[in-house]
PyMOL Python script that loads the backbone (N, CA, C, O; Angstrom):
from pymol import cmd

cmd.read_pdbstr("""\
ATOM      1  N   UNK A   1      -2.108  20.707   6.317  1.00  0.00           N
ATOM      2  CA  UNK A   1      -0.696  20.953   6.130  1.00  0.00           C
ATOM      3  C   UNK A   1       0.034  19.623   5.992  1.00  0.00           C
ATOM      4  O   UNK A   1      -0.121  18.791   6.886  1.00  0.00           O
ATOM      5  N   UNK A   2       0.669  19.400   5.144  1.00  0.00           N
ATOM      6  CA  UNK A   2       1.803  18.557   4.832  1.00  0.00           C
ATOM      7  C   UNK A   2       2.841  17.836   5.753  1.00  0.00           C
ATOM      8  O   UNK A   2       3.994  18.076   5.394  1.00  0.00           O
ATOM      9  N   UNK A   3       2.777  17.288   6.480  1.00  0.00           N
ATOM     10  CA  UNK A   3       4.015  16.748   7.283  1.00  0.00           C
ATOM     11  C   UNK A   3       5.370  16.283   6.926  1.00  0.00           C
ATOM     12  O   UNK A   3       5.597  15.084   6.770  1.00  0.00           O
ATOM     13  N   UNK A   4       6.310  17.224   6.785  1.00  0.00           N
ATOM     14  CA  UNK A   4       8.136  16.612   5.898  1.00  0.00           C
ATOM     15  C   UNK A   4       8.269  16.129   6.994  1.00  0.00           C
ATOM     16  O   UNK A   4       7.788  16.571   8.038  1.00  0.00           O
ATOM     17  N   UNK A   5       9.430  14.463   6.762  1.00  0.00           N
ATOM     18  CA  UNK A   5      10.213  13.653   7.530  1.00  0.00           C
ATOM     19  C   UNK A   5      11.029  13.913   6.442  1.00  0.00           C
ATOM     20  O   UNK A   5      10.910  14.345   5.296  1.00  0.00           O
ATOM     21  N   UNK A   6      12.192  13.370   7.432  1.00  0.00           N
ATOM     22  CA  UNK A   6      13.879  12.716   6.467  1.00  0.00           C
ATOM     23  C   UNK A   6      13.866  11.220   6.480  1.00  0.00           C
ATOM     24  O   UNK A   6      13.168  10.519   7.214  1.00  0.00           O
ATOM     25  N   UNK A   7      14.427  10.956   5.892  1.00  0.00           N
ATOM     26  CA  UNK A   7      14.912   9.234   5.908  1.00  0.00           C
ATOM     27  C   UNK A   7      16.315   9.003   4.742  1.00  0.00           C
ATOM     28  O   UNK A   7      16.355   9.380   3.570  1.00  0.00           O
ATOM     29  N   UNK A   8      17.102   8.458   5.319  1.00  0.00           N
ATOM     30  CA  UNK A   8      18.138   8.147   4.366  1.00  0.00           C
ATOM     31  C   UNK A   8      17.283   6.764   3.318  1.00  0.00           C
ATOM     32  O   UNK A   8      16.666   5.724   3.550  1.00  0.00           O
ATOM     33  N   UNK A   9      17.792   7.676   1.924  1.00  0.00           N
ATOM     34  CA  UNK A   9      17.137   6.585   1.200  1.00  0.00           C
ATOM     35  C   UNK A   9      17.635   5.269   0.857  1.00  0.00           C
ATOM     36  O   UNK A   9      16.997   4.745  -0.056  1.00  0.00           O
ATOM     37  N   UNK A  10      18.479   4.665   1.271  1.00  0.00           N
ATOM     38  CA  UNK A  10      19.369   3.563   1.684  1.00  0.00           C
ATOM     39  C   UNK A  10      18.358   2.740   2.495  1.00  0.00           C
ATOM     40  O   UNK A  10      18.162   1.601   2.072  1.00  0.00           O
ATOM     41  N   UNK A  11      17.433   3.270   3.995  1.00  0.00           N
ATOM     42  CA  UNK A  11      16.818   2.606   4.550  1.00  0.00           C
ATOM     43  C   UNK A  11      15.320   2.475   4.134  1.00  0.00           C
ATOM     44  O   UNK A  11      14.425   2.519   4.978  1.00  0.00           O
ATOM     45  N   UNK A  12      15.043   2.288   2.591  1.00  0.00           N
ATOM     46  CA  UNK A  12      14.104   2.273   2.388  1.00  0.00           C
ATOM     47  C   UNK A  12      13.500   0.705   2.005  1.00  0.00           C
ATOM     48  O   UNK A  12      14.008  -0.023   1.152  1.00  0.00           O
ATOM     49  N   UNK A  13      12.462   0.408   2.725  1.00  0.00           N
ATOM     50  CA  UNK A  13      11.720  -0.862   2.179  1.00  0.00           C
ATOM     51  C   UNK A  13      11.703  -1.712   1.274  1.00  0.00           C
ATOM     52  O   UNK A  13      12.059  -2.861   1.015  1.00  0.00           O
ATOM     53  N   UNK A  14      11.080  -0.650   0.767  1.00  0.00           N
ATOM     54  CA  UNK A  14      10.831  -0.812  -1.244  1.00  0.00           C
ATOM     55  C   UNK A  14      10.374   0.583  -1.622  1.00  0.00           C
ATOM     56  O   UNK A  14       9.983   1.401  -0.790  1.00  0.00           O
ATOM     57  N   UNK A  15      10.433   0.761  -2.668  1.00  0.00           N
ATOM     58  CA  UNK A  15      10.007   2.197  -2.973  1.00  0.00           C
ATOM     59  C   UNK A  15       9.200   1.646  -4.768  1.00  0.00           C
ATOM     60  O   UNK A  15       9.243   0.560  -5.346  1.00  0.00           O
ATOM     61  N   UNK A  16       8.596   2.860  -5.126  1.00  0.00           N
ATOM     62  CA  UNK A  16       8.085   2.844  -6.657  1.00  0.00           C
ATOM     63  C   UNK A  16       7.397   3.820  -7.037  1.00  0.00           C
ATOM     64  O   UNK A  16       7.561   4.865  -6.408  1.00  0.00           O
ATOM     65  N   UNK A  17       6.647   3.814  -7.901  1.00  0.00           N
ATOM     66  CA  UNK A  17       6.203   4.862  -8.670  1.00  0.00           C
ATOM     67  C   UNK A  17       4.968   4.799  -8.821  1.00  0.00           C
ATOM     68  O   UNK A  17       4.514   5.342  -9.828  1.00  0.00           O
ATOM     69  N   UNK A  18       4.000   4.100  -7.845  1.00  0.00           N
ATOM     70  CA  UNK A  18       2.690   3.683  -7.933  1.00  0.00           C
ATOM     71  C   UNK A  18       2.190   3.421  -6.507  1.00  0.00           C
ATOM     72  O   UNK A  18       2.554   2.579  -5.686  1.00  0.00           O
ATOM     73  N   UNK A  19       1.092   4.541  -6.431  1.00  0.00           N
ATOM     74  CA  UNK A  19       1.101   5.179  -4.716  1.00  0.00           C
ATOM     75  C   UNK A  19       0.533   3.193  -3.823  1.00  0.00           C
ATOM     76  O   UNK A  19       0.863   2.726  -2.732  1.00  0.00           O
ATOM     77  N   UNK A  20      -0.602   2.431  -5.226  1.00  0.00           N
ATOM     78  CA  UNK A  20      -1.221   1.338  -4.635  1.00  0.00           C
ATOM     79  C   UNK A  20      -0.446   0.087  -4.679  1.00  0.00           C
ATOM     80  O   UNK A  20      -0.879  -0.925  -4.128  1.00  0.00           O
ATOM     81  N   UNK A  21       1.004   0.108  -5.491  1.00  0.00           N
ATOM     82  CA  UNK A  21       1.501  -0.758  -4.938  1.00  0.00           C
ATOM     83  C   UNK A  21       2.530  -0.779  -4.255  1.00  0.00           C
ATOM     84  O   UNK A  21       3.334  -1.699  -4.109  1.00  0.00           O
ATOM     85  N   UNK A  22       2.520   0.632  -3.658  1.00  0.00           N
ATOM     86  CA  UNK A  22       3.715   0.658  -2.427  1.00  0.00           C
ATOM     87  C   UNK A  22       2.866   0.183  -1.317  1.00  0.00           C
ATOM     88  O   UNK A  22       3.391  -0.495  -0.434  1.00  0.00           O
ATOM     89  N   UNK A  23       1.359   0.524  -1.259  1.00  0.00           N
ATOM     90  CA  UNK A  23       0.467   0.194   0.015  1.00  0.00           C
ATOM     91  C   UNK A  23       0.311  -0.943  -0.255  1.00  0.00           C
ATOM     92  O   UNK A  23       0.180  -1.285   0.920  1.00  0.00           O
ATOM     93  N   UNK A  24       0.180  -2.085  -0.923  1.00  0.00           N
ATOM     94  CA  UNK A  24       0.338  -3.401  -0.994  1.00  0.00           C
ATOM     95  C   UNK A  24       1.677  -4.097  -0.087  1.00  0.00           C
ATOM     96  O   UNK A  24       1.483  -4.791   0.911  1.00  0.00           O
ATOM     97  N   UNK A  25       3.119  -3.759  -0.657  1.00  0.00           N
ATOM     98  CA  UNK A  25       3.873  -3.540  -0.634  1.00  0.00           C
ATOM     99  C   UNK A  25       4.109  -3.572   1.221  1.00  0.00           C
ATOM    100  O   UNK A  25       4.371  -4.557   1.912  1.00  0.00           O
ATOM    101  N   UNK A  26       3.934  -2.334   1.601  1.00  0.00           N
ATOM    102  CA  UNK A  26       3.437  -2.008   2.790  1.00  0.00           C
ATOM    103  C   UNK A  26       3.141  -2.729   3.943  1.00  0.00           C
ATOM    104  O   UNK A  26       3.828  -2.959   4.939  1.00  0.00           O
ATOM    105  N   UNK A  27       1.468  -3.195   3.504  1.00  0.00           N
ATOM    106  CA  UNK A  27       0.777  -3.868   4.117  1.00  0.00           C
ATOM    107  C   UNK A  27       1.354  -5.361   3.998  1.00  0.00           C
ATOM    108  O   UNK A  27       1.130  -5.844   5.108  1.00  0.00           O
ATOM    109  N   UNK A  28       1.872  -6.159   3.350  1.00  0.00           N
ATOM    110  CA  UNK A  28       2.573  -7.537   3.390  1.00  0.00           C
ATOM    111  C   UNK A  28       3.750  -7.665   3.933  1.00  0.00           C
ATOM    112  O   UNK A  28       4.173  -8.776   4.255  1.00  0.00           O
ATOM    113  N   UNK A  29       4.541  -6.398   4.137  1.00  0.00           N
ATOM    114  CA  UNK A  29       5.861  -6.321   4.804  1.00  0.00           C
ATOM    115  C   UNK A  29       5.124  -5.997   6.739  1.00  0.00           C
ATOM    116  O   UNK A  29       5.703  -6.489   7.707  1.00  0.00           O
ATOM    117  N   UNK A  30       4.302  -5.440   6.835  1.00  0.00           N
ATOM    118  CA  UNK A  30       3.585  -4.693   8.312  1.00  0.00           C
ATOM    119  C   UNK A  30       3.608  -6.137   8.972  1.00  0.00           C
ATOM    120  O   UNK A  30       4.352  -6.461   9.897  1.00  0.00           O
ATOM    121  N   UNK A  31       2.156  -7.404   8.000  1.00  0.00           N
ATOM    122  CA  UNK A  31       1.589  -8.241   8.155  1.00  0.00           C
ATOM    123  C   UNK A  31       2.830  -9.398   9.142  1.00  0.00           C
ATOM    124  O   UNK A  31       2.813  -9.864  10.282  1.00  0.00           O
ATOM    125  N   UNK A  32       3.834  -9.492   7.927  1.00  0.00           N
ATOM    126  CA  UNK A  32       4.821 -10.288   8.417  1.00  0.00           C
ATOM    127  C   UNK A  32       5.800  -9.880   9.288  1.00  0.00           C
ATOM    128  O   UNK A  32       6.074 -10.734  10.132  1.00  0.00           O
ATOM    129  N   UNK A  33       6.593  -8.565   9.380  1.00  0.00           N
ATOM    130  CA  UNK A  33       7.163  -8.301  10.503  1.00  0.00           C
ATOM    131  C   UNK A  33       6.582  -8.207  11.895  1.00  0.00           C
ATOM    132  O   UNK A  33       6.923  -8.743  12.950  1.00  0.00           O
ATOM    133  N   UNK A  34       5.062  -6.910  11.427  1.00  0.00           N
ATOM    134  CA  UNK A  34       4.917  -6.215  12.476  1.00  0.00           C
ATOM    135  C   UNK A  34       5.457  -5.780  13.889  1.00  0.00           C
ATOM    136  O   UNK A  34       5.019  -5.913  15.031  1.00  0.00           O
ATOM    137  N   UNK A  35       6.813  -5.091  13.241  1.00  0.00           N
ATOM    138  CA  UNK A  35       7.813  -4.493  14.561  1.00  0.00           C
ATOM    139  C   UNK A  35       7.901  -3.076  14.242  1.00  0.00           C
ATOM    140  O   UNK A  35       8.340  -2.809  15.360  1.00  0.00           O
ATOM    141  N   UNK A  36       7.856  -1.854  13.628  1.00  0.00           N
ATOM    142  CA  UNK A  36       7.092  -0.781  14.225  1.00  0.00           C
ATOM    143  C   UNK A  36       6.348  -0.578  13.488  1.00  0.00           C
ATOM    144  O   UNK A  36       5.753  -1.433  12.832  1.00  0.00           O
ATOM    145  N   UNK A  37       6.135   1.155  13.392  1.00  0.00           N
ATOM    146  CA  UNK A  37       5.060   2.082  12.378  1.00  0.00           C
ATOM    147  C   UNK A  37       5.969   1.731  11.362  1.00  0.00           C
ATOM    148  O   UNK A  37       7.087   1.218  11.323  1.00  0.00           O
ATOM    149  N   UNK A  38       5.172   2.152  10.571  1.00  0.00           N
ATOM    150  CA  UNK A  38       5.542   2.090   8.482  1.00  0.00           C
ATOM    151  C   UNK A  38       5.133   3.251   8.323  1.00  0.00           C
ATOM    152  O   UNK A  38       4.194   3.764   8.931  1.00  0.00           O
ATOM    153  N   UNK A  39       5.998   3.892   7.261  1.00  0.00           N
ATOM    154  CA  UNK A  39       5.519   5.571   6.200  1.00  0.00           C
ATOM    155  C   UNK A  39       5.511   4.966   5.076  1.00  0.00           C
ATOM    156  O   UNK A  39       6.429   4.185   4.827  1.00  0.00           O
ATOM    157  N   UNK A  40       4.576   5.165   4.233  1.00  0.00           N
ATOM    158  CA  UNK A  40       4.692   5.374   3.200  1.00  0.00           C
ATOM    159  C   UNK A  40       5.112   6.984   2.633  1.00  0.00           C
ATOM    160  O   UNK A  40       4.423   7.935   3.001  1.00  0.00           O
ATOM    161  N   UNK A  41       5.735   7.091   2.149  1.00  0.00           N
ATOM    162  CA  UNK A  41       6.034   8.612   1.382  1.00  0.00           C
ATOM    163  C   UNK A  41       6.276   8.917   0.156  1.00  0.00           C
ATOM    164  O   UNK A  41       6.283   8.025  -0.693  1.00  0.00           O
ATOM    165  N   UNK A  42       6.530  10.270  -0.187  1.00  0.00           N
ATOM    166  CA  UNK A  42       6.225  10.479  -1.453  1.00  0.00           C
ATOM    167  C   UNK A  42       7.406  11.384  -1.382  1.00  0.00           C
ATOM    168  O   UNK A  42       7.484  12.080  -0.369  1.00  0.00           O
ATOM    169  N   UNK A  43       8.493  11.512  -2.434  1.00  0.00           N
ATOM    170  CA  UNK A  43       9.303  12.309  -2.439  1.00  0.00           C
ATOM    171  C   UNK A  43       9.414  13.925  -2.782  1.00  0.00           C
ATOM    172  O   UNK A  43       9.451  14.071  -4.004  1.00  0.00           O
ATOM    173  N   UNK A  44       9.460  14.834  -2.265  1.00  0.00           N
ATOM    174  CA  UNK A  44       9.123  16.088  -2.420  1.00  0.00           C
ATOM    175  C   UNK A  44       9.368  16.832  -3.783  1.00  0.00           C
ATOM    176  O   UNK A  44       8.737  17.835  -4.119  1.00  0.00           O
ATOM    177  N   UNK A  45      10.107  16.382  -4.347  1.00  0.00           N
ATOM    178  CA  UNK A  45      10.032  16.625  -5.709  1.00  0.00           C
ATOM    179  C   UNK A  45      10.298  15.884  -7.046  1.00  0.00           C
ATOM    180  O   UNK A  45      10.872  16.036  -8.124  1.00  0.00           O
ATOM    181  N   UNK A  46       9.452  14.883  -6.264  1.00  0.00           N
ATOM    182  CA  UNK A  46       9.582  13.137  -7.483  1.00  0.00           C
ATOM    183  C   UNK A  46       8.170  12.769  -7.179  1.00  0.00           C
ATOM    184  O   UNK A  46       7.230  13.107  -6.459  1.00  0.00           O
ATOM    185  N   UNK A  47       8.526  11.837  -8.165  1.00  0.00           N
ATOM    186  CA  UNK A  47       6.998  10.919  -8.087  1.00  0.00           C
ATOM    187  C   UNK A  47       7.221   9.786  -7.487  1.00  0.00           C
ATOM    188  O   UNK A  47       6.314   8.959  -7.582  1.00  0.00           O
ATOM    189  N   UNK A  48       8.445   9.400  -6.712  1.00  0.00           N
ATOM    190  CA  UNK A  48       8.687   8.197  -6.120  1.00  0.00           C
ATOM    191  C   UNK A  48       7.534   7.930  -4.782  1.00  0.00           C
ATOM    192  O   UNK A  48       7.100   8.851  -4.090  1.00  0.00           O
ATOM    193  N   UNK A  49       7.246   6.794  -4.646  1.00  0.00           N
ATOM    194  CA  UNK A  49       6.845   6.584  -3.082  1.00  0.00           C
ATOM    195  C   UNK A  49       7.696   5.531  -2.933  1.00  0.00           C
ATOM    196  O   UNK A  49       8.129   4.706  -3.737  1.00  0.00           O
ATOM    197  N   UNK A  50       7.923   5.764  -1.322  1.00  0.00           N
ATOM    198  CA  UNK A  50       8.915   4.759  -0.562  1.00  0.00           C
ATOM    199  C   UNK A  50       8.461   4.263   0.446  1.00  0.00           C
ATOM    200  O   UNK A  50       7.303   4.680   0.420  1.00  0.00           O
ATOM    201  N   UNK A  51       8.598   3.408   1.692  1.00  0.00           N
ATOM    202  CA  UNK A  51       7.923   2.690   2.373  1.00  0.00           C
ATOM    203  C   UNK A  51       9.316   2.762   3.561  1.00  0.00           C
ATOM    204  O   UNK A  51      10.328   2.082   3.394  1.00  0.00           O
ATOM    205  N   UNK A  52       9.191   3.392   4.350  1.00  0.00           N
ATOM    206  CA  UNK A  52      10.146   3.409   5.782  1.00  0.00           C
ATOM    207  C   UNK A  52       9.427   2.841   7.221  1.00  0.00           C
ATOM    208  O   UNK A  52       8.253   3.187   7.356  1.00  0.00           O
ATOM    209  N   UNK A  53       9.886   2.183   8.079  1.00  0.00           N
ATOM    210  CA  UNK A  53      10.072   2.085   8.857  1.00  0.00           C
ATOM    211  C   UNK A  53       9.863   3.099   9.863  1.00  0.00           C
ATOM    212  O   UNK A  53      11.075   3.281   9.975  1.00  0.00           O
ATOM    213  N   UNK A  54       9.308   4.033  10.810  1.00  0.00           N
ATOM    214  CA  UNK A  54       9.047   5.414  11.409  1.00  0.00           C
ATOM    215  C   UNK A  54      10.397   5.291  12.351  1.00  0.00           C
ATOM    216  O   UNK A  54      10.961   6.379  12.468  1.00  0.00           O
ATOM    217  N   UNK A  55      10.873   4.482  12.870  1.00  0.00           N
ATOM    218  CA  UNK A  55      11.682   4.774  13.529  1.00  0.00           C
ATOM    219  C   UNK A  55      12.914   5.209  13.092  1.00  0.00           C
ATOM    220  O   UNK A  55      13.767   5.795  13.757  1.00  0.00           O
ATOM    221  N   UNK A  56      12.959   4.849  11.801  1.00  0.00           N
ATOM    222  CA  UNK A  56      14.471   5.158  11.029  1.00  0.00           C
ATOM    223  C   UNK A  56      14.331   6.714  10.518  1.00  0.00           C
ATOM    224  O   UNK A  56      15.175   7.130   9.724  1.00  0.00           O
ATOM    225  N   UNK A  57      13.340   7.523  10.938  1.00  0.00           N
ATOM    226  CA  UNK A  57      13.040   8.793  10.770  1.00  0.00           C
ATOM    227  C   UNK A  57      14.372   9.418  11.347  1.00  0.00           C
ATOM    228  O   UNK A  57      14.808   8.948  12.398  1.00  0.00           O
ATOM    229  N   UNK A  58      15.301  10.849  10.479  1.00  0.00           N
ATOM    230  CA  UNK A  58      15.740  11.450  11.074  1.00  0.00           C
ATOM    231  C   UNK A  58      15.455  12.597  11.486  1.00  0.00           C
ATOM    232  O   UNK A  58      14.313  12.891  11.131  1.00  0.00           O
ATOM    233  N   UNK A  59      16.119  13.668  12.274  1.00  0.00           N
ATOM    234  CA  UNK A  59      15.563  15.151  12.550  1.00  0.00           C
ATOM    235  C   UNK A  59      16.490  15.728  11.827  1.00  0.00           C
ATOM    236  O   UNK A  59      16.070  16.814  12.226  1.00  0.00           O
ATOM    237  N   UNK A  60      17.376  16.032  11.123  1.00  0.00           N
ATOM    238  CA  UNK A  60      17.418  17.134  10.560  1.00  0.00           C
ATOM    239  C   UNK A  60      17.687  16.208   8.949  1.00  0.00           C
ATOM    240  O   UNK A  60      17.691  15.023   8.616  1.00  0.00           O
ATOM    241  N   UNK A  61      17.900  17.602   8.231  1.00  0.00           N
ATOM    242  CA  UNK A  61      18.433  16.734   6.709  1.00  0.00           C
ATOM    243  C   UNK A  61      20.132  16.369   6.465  1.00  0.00           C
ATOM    244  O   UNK A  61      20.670  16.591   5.380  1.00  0.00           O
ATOM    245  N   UNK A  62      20.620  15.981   7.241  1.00  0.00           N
ATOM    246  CA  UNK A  62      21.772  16.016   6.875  1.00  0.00           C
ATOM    247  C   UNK A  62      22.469  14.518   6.345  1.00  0.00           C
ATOM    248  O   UNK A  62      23.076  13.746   7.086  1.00  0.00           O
ATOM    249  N   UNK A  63      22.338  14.414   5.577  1.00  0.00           N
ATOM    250  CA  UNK A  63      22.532  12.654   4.848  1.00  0.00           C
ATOM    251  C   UNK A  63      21.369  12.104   4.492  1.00  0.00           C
ATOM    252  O   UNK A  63      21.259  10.878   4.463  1.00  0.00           O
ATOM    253  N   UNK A  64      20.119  13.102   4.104  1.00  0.00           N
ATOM    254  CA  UNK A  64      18.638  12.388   4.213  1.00  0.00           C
ATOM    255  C   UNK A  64      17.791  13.362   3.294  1.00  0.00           C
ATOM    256  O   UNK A  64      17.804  14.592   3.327  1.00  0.00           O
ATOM    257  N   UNK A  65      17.342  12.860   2.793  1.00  0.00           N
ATOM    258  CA  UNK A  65      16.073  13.340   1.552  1.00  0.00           C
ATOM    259  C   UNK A  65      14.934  13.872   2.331  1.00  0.00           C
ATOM    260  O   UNK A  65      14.891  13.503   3.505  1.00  0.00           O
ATOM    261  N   UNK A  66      13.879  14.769   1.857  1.00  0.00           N
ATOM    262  CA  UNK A  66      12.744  15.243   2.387  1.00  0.00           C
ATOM    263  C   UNK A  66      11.701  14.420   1.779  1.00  0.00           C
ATOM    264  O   UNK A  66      11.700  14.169   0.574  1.00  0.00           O
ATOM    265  N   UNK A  67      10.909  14.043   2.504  1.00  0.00           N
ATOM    266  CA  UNK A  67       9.420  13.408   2.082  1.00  0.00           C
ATOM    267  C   UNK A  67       8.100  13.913   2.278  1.00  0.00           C
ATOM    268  O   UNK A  67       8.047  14.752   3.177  1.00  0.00           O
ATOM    269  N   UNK A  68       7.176  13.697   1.793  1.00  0.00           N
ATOM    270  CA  UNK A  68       5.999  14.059   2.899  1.00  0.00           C
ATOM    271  C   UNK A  68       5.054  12.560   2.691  1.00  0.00           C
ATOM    272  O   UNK A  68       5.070  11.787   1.734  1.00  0.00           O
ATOM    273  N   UNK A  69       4.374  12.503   3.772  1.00  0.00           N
ATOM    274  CA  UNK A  69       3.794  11.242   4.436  1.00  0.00           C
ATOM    275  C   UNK A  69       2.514  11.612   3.856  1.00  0.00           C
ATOM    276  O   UNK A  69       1.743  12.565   3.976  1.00  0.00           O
ATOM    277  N   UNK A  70       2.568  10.004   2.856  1.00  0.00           N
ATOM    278  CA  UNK A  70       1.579   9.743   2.755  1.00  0.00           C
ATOM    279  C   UNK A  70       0.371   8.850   3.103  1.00  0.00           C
ATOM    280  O   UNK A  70      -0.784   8.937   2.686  1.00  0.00           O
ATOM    281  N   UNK A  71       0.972   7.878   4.061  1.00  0.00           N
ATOM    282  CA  UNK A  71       0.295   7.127   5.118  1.00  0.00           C
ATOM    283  C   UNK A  71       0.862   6.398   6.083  1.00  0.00           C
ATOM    284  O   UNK A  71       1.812   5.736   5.663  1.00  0.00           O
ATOM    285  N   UNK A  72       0.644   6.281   7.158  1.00  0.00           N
ATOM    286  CA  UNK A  72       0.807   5.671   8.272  1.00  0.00           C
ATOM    287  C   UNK A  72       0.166   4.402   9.069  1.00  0.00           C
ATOM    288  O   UNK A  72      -0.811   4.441   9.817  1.00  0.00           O
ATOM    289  N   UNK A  73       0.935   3.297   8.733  1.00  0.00           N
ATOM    290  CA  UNK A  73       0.625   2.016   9.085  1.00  0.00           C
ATOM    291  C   UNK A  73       1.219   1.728  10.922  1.00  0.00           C
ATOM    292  O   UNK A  73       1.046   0.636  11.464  1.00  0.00           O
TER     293      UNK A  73
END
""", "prot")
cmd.dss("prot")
cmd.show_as("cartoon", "prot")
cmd.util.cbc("prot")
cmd.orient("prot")
């Protein structure tokens, strides 16, 4: 089963259209901050992937897009 988060897309990383260089992407932003989890996601009815922060996760949708997770750093 699929896991939906929200995230306002304002607090997004970087985002793109290419699942391996958002995980690049990702992994060089993790490397150098490393201050929390990272999502990568995929937009529920786009081909975007975006790269959040887990803590900037919201609970409901209200000012925030649906995603589903496509990996967890």
């Amino acid at each position: 089963m699929n896991e939906i988060v929200f995230f306002n897309p304002g607090d997004a990383i970087a985002s793109g259209h290419d699942f391996n260089e958002a995980m690049r992407s990702a992994e060089i932003f993790h490397r150098d901050q490393k201050q929390n989890e990272l999502m990568i996601v995929k937009e529920i009815n786009g081909e975007t992937y975006a790269i959040f922060n887990a803590a900037d996760a919201k609970q409901d949708a209200t000012s925030a897009n649906r995603y589903h997770i496509s990996k967890r750093l």
